[in-house]
LOKETI-200994 format. One record per residue (C-alpha): z, y, x; residue in one letter. Coordinates in nm, 4 decimals, padded with zeros to 6 digits. Layout:
N
@pz->Z&py->Y&px->X&resn->a
...
***
This chain:
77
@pz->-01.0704&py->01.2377&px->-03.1676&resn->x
@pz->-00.8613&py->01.3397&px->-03.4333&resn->x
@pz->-00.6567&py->01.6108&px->-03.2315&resn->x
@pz->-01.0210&py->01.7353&px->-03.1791&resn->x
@pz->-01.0993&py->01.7136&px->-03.5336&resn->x
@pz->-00.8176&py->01.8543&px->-03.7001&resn->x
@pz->-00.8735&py->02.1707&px->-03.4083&resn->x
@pz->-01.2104&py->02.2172&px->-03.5297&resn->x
@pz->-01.1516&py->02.2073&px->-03.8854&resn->x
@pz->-00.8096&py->02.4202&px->-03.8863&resn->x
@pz->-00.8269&py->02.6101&px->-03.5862&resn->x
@pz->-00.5140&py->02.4887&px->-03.4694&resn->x
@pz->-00.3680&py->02.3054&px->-03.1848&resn->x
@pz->00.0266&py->02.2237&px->-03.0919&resn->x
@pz->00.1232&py->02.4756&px->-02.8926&resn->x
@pz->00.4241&py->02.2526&px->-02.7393&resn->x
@pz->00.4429&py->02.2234&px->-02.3622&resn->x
@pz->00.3816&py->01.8485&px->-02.3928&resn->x
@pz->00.0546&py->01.9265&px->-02.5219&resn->x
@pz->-00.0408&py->02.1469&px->-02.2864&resn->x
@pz->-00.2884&py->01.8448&px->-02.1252&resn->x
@pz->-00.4458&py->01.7344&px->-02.4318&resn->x
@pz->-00.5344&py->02.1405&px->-02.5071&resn->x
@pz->-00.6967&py->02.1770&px->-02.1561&resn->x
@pz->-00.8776&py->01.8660&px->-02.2249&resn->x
@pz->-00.9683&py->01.9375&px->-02.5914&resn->x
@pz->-01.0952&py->02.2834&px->-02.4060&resn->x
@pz->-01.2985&py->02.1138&px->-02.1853&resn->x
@pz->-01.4324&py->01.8565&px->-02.4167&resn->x
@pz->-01.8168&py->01.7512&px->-02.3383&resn->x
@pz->-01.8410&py->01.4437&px->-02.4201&resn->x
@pz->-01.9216&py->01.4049&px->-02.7866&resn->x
@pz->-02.1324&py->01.0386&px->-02.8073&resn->x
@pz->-01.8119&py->00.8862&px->-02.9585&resn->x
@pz->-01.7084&py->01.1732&px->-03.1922&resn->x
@pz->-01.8252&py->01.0913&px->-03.5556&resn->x
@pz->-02.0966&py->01.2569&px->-03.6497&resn->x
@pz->-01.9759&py->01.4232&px->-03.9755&resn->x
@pz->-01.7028&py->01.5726&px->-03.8363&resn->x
@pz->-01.6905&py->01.9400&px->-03.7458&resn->x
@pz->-01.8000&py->02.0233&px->-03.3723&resn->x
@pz->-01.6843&py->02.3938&px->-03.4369&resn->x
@pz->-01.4728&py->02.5678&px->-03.6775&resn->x
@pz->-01.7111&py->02.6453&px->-03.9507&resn->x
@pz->-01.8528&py->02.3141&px->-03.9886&resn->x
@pz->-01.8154&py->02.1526&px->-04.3140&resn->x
@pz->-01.5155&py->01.9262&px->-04.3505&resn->x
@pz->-01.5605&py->01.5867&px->-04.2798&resn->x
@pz->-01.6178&py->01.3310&px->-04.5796&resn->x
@pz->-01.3618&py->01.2683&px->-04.7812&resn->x
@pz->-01.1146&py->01.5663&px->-04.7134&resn->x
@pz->-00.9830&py->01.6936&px->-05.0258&resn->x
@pz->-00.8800&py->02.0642&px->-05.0840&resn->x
@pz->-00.5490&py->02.1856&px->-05.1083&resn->x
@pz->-00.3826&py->02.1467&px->-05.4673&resn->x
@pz->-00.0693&py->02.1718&px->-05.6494&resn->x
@pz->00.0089&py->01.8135&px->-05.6904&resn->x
@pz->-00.0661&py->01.7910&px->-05.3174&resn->x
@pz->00.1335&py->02.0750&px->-05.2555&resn->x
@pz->00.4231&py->01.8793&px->-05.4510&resn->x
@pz->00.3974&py->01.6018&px->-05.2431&resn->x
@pz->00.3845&py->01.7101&px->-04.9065&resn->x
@pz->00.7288&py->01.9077&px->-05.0289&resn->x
@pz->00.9014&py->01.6288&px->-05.1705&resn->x
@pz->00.8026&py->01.4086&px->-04.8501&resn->x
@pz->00.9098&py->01.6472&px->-04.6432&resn->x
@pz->01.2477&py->01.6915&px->-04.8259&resn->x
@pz->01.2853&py->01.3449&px->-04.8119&resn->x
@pz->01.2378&py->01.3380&px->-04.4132&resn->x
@pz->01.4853&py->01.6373&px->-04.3681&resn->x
@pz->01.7381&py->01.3801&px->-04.5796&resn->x
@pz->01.7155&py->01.1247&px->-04.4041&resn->x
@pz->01.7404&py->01.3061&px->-04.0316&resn->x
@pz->02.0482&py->01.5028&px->-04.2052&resn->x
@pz->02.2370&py->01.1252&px->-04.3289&resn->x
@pz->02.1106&py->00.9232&px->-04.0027&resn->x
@pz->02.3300&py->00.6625&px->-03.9179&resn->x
***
C-alpha cells in the first residue's frame, strides 16, 4: 500500500530489477477496498493527511541523516 502510495503521489517507482514484480503488480492494481481512502488513487490527487511539504529544515535533515548513513557504511566494522 505504501509502494502504491508513494507511486501515486510522486510518480515514481524503483526501477531495480528486484522490483520488477511489485511494478507489474502496482500496474495491474484493481483492487482498492483496502487502500485508505485519503490517499491518492492517481497522481494529481491531493496528498494524503498529514504529509508535510518540502522545507529547509527538512532538507537539513534528510542531509545530515544521510551523511550519517554514508559514515557509518564507510567505518563498518
Amino acid at each position: 500500500m505504501l509502494r502504491l502510495c508513494a507511486r501515486n503521489l510522486y510518480g515514481w517507482q524503483c526501477d531495480h530489477v528486484s522490483q520488477k514484480t511489485t511494478n507489474e503488480a502496482l500496474d495491474a492494481w484493481s483492487d482498492w477496498s483496502s487502500y485508505p481512502k485519503s490517499w491518492p488513487k492517481n497522481q494529481n490527487d491531493a496528498a494524503p493527511l498529514g504529509i508535510m511539504k518540502i522545507n529547509d529544515d527538512i532538507c537539513a535533515s534528510a542531509q545530515r541523516r544521510w551523511k550519517a548513513i554514508q559514515d557509518g557504511l564507510a567505518h563498518a566494522g
